[in-house]
C-alpha positions as CSV (number, residue, x, y, z in Angstrom):
1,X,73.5,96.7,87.7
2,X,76.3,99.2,89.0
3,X,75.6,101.5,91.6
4,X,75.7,104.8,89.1
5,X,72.3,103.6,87.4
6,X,70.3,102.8,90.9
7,X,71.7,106.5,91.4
8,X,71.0,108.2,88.1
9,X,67.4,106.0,87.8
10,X,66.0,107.4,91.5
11,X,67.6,111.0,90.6
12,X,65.6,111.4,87.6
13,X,62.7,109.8,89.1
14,X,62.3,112.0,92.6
15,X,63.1,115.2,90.0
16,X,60.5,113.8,87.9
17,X,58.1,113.5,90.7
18,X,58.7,116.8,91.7
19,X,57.4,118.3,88.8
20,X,54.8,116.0,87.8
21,X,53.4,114.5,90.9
22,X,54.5,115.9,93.5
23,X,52.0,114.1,96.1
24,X,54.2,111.1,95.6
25,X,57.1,112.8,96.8
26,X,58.2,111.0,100.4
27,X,57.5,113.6,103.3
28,X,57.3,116.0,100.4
29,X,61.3,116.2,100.1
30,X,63.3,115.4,96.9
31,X,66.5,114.3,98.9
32,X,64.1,111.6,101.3
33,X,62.2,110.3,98.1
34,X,66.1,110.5,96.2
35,X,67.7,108.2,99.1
36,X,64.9,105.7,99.6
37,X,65.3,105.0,96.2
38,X,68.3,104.8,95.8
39,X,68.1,102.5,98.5
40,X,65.6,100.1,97.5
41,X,66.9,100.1,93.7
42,X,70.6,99.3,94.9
43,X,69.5,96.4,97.0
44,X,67.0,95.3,94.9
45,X,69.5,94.9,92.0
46,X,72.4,93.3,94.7
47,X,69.5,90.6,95.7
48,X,69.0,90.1,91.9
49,X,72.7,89.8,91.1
50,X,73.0,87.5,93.8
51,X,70.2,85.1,93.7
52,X,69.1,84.7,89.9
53,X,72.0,86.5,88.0
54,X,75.4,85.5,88.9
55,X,73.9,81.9,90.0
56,X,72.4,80.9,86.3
57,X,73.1,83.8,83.8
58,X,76.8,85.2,85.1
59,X,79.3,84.3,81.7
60,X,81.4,84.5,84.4
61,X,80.1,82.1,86.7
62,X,82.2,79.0,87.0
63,X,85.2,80.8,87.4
64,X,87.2,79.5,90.5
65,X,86.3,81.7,93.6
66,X,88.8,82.6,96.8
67,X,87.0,81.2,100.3
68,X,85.3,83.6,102.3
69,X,83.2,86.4,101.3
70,X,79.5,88.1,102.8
71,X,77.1,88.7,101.3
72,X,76.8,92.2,100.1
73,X,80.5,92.7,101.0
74,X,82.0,90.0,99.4
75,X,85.5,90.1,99.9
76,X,85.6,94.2,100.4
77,X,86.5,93.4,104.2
78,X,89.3,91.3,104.0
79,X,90.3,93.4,101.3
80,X,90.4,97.1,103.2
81,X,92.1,95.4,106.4
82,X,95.4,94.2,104.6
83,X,98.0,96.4,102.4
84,X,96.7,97.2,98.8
85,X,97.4,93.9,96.6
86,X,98.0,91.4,99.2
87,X,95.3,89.7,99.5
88,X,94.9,88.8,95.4
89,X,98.5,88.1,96.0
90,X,97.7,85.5,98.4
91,X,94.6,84.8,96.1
92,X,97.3,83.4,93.5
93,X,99.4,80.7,95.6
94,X,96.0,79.5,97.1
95,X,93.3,79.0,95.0
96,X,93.5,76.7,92.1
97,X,92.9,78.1,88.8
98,X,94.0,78.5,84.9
99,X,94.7,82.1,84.9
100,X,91.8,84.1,86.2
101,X,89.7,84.4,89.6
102,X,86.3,85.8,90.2
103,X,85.9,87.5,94.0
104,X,83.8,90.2,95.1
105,X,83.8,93.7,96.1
106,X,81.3,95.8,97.9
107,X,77.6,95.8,96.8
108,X,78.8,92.2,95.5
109,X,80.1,94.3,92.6
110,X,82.4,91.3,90.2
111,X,86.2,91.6,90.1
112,X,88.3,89.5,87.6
113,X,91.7,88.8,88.8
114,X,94.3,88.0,86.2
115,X,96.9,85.0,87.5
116,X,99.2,84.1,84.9
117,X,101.5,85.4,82.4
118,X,99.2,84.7,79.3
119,X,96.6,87.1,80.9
120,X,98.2,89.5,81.7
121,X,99.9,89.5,77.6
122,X,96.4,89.7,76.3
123,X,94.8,92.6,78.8
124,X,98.0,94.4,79.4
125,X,99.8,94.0,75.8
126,X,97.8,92.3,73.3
127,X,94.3,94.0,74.2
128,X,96.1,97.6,75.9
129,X,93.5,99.7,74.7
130,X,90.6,97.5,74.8
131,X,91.3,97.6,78.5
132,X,91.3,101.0,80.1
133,X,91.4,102.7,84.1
134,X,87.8,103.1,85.3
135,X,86.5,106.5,85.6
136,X,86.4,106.2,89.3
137,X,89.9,105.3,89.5
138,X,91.3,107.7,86.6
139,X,89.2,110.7,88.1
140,X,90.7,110.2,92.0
141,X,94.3,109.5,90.3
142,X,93.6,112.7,87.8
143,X,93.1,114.9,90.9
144,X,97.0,114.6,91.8
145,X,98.7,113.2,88.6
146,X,96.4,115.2,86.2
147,X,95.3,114.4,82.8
148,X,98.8,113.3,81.5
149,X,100.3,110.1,80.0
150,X,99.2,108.1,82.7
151,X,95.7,108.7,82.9
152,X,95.3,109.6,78.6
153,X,93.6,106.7,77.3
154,X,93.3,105.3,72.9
155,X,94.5,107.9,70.5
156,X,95.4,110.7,73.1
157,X,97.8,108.0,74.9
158,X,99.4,107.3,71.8
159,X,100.1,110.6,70.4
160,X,101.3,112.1,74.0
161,X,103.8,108.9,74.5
162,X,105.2,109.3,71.0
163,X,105.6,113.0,71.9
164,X,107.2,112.0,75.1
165,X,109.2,108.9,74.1
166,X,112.4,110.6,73.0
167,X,112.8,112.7,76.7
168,X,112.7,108.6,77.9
169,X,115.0,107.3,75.6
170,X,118.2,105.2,77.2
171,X,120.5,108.2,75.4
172,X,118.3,111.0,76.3
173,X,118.7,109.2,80.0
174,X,122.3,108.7,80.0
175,X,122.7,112.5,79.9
176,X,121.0,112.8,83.4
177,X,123.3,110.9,85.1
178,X,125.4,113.8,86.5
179,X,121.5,115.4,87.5
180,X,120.7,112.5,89.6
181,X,124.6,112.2,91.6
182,X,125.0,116.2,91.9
183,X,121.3,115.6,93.6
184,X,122.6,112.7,95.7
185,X,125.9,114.7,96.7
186,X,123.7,117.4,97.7
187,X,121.7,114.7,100.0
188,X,124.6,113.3,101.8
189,X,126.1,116.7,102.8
190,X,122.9,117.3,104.0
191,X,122.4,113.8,105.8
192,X,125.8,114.7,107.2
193,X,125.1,118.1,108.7
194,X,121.5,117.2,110.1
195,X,123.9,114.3,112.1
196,X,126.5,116.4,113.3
197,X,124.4,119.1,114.7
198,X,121.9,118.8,117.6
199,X,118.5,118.9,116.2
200,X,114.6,119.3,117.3
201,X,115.7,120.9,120.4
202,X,117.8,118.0,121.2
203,X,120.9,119.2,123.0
204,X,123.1,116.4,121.5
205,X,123.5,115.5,117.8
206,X,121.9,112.0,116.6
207,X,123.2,110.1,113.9
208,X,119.5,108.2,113.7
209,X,117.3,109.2,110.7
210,X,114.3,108.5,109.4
211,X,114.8,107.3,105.1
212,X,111.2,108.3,103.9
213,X,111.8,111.8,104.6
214,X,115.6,111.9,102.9
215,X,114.4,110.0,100.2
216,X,111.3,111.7,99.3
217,X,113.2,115.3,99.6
218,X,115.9,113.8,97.0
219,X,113.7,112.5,94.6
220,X,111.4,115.6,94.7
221,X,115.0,117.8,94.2
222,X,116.2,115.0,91.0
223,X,112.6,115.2,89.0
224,X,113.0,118.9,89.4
225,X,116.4,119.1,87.6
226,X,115.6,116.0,85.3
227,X,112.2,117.1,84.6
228,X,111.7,120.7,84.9
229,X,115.5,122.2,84.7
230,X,115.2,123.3,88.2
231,X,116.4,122.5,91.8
232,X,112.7,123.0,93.9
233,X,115.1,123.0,97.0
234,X,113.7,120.0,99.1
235,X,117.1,118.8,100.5
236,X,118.4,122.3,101.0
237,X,115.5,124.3,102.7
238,X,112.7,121.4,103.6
239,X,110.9,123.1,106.2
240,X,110.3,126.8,104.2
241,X,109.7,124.7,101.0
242,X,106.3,125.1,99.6
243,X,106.1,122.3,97.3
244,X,107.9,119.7,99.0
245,X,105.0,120.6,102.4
246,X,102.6,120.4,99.3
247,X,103.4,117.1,98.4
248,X,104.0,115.9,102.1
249,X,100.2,116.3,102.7
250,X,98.9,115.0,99.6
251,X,100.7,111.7,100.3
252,X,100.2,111.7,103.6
253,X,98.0,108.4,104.4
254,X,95.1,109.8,107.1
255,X,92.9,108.3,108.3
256,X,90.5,111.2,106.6
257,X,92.0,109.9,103.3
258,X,91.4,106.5,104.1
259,X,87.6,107.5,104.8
260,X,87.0,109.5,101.8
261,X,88.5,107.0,99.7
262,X,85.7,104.3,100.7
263,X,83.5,107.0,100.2
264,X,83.9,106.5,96.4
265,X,83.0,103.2,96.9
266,X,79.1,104.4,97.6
267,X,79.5,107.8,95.8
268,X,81.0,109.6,92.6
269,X,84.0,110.9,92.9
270,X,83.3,114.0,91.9
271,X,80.9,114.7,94.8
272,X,83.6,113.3,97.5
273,X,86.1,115.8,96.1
274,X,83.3,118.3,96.6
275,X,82.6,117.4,100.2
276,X,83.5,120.2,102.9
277,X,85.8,118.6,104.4
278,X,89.3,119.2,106.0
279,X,91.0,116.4,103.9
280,X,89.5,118.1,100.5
281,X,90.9,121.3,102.1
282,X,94.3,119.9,102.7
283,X,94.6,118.6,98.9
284,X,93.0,121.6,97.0
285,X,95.4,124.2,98.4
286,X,98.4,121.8,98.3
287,X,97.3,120.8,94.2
288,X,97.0,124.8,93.9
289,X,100.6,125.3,95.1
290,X,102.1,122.4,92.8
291,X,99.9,123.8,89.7
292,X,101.2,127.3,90.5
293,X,104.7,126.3,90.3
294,X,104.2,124.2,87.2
295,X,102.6,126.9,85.4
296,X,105.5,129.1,86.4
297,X,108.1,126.7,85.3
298,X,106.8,127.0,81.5
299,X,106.6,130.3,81.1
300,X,110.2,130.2,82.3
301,X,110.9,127.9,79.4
302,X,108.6,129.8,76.9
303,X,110.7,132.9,77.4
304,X,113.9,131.3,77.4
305,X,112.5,129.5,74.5
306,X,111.4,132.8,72.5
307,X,115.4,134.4,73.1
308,X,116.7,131.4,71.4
309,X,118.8,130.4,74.7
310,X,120.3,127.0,74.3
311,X,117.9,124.3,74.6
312,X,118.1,122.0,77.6
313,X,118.2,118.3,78.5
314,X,115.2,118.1,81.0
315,X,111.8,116.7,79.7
316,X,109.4,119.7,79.6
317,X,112.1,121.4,77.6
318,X,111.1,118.2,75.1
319,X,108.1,118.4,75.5
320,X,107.7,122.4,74.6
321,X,110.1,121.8,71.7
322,X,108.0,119.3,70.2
323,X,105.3,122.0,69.9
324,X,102.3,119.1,70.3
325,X,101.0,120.2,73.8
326,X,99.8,123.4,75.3
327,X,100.4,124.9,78.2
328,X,97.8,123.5,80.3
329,X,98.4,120.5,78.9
330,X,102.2,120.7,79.7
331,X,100.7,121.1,82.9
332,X,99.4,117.8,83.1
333,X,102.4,115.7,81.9
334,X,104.5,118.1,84.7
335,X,101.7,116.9,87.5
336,X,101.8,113.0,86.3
337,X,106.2,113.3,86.4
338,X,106.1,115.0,89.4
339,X,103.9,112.8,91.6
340,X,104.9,109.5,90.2
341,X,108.3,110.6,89.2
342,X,109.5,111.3,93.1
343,X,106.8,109.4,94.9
344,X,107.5,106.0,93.4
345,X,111.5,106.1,93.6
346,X,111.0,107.7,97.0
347,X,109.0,104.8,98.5
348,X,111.6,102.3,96.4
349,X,114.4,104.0,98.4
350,X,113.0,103.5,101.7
351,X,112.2,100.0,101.0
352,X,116.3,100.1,100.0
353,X,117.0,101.7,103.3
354,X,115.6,98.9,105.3
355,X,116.7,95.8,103.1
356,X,120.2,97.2,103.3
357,X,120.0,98.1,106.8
358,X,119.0,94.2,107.8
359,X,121.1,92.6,105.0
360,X,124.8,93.5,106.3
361,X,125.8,91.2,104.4
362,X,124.4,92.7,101.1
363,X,125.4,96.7,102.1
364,X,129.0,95.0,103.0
365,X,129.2,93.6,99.5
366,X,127.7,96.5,97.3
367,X,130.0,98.7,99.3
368,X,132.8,97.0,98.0
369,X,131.9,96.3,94.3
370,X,131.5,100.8,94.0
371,X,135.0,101.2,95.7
372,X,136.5,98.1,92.7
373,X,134.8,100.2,90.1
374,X,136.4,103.5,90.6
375,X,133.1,104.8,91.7
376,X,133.8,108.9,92.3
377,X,133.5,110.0,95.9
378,X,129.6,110.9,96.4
379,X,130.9,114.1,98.9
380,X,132.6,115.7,96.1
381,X,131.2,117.8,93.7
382,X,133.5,117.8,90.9
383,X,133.2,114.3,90.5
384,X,130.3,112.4,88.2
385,X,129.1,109.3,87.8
386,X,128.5,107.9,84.3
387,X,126.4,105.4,82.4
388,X,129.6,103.0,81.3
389,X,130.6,103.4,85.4
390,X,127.1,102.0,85.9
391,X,128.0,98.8,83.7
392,X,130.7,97.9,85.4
393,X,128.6,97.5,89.0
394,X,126.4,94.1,88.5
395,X,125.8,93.8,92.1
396,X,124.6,97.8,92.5
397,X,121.9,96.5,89.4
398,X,121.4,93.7,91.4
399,X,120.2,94.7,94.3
400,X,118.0,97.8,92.5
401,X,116.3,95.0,90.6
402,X,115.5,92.9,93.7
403,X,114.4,95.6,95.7
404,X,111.7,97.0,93.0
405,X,110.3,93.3,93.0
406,X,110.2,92.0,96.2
407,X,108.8,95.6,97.4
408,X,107.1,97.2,94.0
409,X,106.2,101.2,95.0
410,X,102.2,100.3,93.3
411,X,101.0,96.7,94.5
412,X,97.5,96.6,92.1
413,X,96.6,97.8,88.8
414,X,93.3,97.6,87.3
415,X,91.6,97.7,83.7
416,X,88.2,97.5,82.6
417,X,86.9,96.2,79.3
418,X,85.5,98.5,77.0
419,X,83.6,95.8,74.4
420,X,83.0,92.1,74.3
421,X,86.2,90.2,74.5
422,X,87.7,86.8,75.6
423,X,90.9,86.4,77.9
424,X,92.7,83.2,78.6
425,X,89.4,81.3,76.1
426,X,87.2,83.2,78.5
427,X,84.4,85.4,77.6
428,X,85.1,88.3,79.5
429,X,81.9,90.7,78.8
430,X,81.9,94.7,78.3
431,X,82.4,96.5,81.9
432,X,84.4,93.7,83.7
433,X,86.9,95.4,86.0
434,X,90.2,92.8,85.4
435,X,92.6,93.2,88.8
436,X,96.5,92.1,88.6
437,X,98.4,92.5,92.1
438,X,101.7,93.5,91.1
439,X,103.0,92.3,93.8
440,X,102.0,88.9,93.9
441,X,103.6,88.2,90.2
442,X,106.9,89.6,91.6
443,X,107.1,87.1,94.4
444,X,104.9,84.4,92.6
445,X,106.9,81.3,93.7
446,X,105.6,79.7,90.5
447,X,107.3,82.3,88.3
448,X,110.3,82.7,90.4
449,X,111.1,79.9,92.4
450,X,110.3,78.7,95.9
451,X,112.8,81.4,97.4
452,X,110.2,84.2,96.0
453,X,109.7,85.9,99.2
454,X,113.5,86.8,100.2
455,X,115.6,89.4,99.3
456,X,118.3,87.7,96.9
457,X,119.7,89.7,94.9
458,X,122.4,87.2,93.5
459,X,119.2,86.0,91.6
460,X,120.1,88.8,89.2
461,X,123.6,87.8,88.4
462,X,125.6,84.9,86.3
463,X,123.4,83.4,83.2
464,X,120.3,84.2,84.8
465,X,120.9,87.9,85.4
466,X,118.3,89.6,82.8
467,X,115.6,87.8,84.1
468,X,116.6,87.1,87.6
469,X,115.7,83.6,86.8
470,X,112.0,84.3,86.6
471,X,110.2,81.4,84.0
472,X,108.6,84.3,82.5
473,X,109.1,87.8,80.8
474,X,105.8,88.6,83.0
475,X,107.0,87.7,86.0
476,X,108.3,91.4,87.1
477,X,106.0,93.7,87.3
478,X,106.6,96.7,88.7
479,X,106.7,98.7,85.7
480,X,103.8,97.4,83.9
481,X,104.1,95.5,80.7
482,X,102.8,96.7,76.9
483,X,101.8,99.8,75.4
484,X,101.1,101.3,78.3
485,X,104.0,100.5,80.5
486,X,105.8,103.2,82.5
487,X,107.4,105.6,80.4
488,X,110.1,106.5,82.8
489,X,110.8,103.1,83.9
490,X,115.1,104.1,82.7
491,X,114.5,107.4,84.1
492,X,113.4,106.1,87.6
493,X,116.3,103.3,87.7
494,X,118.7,105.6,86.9
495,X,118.0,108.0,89.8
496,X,117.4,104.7,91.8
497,X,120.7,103.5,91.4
498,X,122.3,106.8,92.3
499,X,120.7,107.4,95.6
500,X,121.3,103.4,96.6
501,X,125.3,103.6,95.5
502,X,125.4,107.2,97.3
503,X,123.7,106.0,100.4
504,X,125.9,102.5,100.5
505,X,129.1,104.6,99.9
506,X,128.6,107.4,102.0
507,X,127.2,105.4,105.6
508,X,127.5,102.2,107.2
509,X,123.7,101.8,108.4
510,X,122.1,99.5,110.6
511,X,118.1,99.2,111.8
512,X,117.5,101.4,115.2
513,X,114.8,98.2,116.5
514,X,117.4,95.3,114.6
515,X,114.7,93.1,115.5
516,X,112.0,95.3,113.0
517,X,110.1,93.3,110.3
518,X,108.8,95.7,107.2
519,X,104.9,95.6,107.5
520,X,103.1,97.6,104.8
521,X,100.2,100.0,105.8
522,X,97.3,99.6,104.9
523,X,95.7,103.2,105.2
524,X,94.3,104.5,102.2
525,X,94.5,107.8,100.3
526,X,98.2,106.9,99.2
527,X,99.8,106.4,96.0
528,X,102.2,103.8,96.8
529,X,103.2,101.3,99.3
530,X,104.2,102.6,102.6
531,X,106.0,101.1,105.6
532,X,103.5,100.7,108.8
533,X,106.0,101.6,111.1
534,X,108.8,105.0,110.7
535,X,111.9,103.1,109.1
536,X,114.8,104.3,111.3
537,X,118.3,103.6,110.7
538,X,121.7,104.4,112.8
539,X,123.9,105.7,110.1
540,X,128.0,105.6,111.0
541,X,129.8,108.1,108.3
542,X,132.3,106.4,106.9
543,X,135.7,108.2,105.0
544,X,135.8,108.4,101.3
């Protein structure tokens, strides 16, 4: 039993009381006779799960367990103290098993995790849409992404990503290239002035940054241009910018975020967005400013659309042209390529900024690869960087590839099954939530070799090169696999590869602390993987 139904069930029965028998009403209050309950009915149907269900009736029973665990808890604890997928990433080098683990969440609520390629085929590729998000995680993600591709599920997924597929296309992509460098030329003038001028009230200059907050500006300034035909002005005017402070606080892991998010552990969603709280506060005025602006941005394109102007390259100008959404579903799609568009190659660039910072080595080589290739100087504006320029830099590829596995933006994913099904010969029974860390396939020492955990890019050169050597096509998972795969996987590389050849070309940069090791936070209420500690290089400009 889930905890909805003890919820619903003791709902309808102190409302039924109420109106019927009211002299069985606790202390005469709805609310008391609602909680106690609740109460009783949730740990009634835990003790049950626990002592007679899961022990002799569970399908799922003999399935190989991790060590640990309490008893209500199960392994929620261990869990909420460590960055997200860690632990089931641990989970997969540890505990013996033929593709699938059982371990427990809070309330002893069952968790599948999928362990090997072949499970991941049939929940991910072969079953896509018997497997869909839970409501509790597609409602939380809905709030910031909104009801687009990502969160669509069956027949509404399918139409929207045929819709979509063409503004995703390698030669729809190809034509953004100059987008993503101009953006990147605009960032290294600005990196340059912020270092050359004194600044905070610091009477001298300081040539130390911090990358998150360079990154995230550039990416939010690329999906603008790329994805909406317009600069939002994040690199140029940060502080006065209202959607780049808008998204700043939404991603902002608090504490507060990290509380409300357990919250939906014990309660629905819907009622913890509800909750008067400052963090609710925070997210519904920011969400207002970036639906504003999004609403704003297709009426541009309407209009310009209705004068027969010229149509554009950028993907809502697609989208409109396709005629197959309406506005507020254009809204949608704009929320889901705005937050994951410039959140995930944001965190992915300041995971760059500290590999490249530690690996000399690596920045020293890459450096000299762009200069062989002709790469165009990123400080001038007349000059562009192309798709064939991109072929000819292996190494740039390289290290892109090996720093979106070793450090994927999203560590977990999670499905649940929507009928009766088997996985791996396993009966896996209607409702089962089915985890894969992301993570722990892309350094899986079993997939990739004993050398999983360091930053190699040379993994992704010579005869192994397309797969970086990985024993399977499952192995990388930082885009998802099947049907349901992210849509702007090119799109995201592409702008990745910009910022990382701009950045290499345009600085020499070295760690502030050399001696700093990357440790992943562990604070809820983010999107994607963030570094514990501010990542804070010295950057030298170097003449080209």
């Amino acid at each position: 039993m889930g905890l909805p139904i003890p919820m619903m069930a003791s709902g309808g029965i102190a409302i039924g009381l109420r109106r019927a028998a009211p002299e069985y009403l606790i202390a005469d209050s709805v609310p008391r006779t609602f909680l106690s309950l609740w109460v009783t009915l949730l740990f009634a149907s835990i003790l049950f799960n626990m002592l007679i269900y899961d022990p002799f009736f569970n399908p799922l029973r003999n399935l190989p367990r991790p060590p640990g665990g309490l008893p209500f808890f199960g392994h929620f604890l261990d869990i909420l103290r460590n960055p997200p997928g860690h632990v089931q990433a641990k989970w997969m080098e540890q505990v013996p098993n033929k593709g699938l683990i059982q371990y427990r969440q809070m309330f002893n609520a069952q968790r599948i995790q999928m362990t090997s390629p072949q499970a991941v085929k049939e929940v991910l590729v072969e079953q896509s849409y018997n497997f869909i998000r839970p409501k509790r995680v597609a409602s939380g993600l809905s709030r910031i992404v909104g009801n687009g591709v990502l969160i669509t599920e069956g027949d509404v997924h399918k139409a929207q990503r045929k819709i979509l597929n063409p503004a995703f296309s390698f030669r729809h992509i190809k034509n953004l290239y100059p987008v993503f460098w101009s953006a990147t030329h605009d960032m290294v003038l600005a990196i340059d002035k912020a270092i050359s001028q004194p600044q905070n009230g610091s009477p001298k200059p300081s040539n130390v940054v911090e990358v998150p907050q360079w990154a995230s500006r550039a990416t939010l300034d690329m999906i603008g241009i790329a994805g909406m035909g317009k600069s939002f002005g994040a690199i140029s005017q940060p502080g006065s910018n209202a959607l780049h402070r808008a998204y700043q606080t939404i991603f902002k892991p608090t504490t507060r975020a990290r509380v409300l998010s357990i919250l939906t552990v014990f309660l629905p969603v819907a009622l913890v967005r509800r909750l008067p709280v400052k963090r609710n506060d925070e997210i519904n005025g920011g969400m207002k400013v970036i639906k504003d602006t999004c609403r704003g941005l297709i009426q541009e394109k309407r209009q310009a659309q209705a004068q027969g102007k010229e149509s554009e390259v950028d993907i809502i100008s697609v989208a409109i042209e396709s005629g197959g959404f309406k506005d507020e579903e254009l809204v949608d799609q704009l929320l889901t390529f705005m937050a994951a568009g410039h959140e995930t190659t944001g965190a992915s660039m300041t995971f760059a900024g500290y590999l490249l910072a530690k690996h000399q080595n690596v920045q020293k080589r890459l450096r000299e690869e762009l200069q062989s290739a002709g790469f165009p100087s990123v400080r001038d504006a007349n000059d562009q960087v192309t798709a064939d320029l991109l072929e000819k830099t292996p190494y740039l590829t390289a290290v892109c590839n090996e720093v979106l596995r070793i450090i994927p933006p999203v560590a977990s994913n999670v499905r649940i099954a929507t009928k009766d099904t088997t996985v791996c010969g396993q009966f896996i029974p209607k409702g089962t939530n089915m985890n894969v860390s992301l993570i722990g396939f892309n350094r899986s020492k079993e997939m990739w070799g004993p050398d999983a955990d360091e930053f190699n890019p040379d993994r992704w050169l010579g005869q192994t090169g397309k797969s970086g050597g990985a024993s399977s096509n499952f192995a990388l998972m930082t885009f998802l696999q099947g049907p349901k795969n992210c849509i702007g996987q090119n799109f995201a590389r592409a702008e990745f590869a910009c910022l990382v050849a701009g950045w290499v070309q345009a600085y020499q940069s070295e760690l502030l602390h050399p001696d700093q090791e990357l440790k992943i936070a562990n604070v809820g209420g983010a999107v994607t993987l963030r570094p514990k500690e501010a990542v804070k290089v010295r950057l030298q400009k170097l003449d080209i």
